[in-house]
C-alpha positions in Angstrom: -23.9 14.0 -11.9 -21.7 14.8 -9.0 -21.2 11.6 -6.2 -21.6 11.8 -2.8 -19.4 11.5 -0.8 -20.8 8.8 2.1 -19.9 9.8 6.3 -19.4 6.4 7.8 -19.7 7.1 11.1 -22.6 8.9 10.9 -24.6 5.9 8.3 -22.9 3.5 11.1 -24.9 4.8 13.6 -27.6 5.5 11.7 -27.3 1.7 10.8 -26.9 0.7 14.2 -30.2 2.6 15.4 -31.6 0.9 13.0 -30.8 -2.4 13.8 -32.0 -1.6 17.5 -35.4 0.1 17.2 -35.6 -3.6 14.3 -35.0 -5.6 17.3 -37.3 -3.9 19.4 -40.0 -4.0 17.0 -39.3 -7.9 16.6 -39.2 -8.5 20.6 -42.7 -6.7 22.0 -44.4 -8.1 18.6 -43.1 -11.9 18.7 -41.9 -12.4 22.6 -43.7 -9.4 24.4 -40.9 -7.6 25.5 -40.9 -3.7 25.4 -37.9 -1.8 25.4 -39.5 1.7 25.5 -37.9 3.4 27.9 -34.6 2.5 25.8 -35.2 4.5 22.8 -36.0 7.8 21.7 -39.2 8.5 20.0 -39.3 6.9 17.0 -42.1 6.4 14.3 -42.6 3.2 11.7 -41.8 4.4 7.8 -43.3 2.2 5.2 -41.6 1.8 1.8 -43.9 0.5 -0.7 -42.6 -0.8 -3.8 -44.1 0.7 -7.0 -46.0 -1.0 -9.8 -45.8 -4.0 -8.3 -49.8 -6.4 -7.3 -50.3 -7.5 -4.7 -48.4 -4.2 -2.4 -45.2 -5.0 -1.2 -43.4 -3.3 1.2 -40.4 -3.3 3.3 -41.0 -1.4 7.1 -39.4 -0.3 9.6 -38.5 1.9 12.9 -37.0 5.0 12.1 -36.3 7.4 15.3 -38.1 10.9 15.0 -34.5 13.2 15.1 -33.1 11.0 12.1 -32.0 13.3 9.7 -33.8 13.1 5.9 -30.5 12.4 5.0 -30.5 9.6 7.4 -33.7 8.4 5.7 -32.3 8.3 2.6 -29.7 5.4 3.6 -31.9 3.9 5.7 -33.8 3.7 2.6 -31.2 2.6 0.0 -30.4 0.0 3.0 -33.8 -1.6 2.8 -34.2 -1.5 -0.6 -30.5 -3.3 -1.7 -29.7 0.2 -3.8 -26.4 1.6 -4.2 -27.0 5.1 -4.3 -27.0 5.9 -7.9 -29.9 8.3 -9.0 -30.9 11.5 -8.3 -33.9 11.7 -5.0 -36.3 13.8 -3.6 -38.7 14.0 -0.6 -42.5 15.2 -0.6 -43.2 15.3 3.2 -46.8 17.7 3.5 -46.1 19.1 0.4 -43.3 20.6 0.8 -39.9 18.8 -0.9 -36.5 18.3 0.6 -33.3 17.4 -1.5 -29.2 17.5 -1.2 -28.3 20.3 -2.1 -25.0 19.1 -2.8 -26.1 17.0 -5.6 -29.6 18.5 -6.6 -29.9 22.2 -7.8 -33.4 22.8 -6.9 -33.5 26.3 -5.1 -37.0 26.0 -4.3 -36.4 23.0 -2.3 -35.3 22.9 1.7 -32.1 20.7 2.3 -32.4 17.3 3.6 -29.2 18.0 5.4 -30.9 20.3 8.0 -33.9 19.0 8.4 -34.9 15.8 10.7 -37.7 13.7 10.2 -39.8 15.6 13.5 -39.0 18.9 11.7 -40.5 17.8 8.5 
């Protein structure tokens, strides 16, 4: 299996977007306060937890333009993961992986494609 090489800038902001739209979420639901006109579009991605009664889930804001790859370590963030297996994305049917790590020709890259797009 081939690693990944990680862009730190770009999971830092990624990160720090994350922590914003978090905060946001926490403020209008617990204090009232909207910060809408602060942020871009965004849209609330829920990670279930498999094989696991009752559901648990870990959720959060994720803006609209992130890319998949984004999504990925927005994902390995929430869960506590370190980035060590292979992953794919079924959005409408249609997959999405890194084509850098995963030969799947009949996929699109994750790379290219945002979250809106897909």
């Amino acid at each position: 299996m081939k690693l990944r090489q990680i862009n730190f800038s770009n999971t830092l902001a990624h990160f720090a977007l994350f922590m914003l739209a978090t905060l946001s979420t926490f403020l209008s639901r617990n204090i009232g306060l909207k910060f809408t006109r602060c942020f871009p579009p965004s849209r609330l991605f829920r990670s279930p937890f498999d094989r696991i009664t009752p559901t648990i889930a870990r959720v959060v804001t994720v803006p609209l333009y992130i890319e998949l790859v984004g999504l990925h370590d927005v994902i390995q963030c929430l869960r506590g993961w370190q980035d060590s297996h292979l992953h794919l994305f079924t959005i409408h049917g249609k997959e999405y992986v890194d084509h850098r790590t995963f030969d799947l020709p009949e996929a699109e890259d994750e790379l290219l494609m945002t979250l809106a797009e897909a």
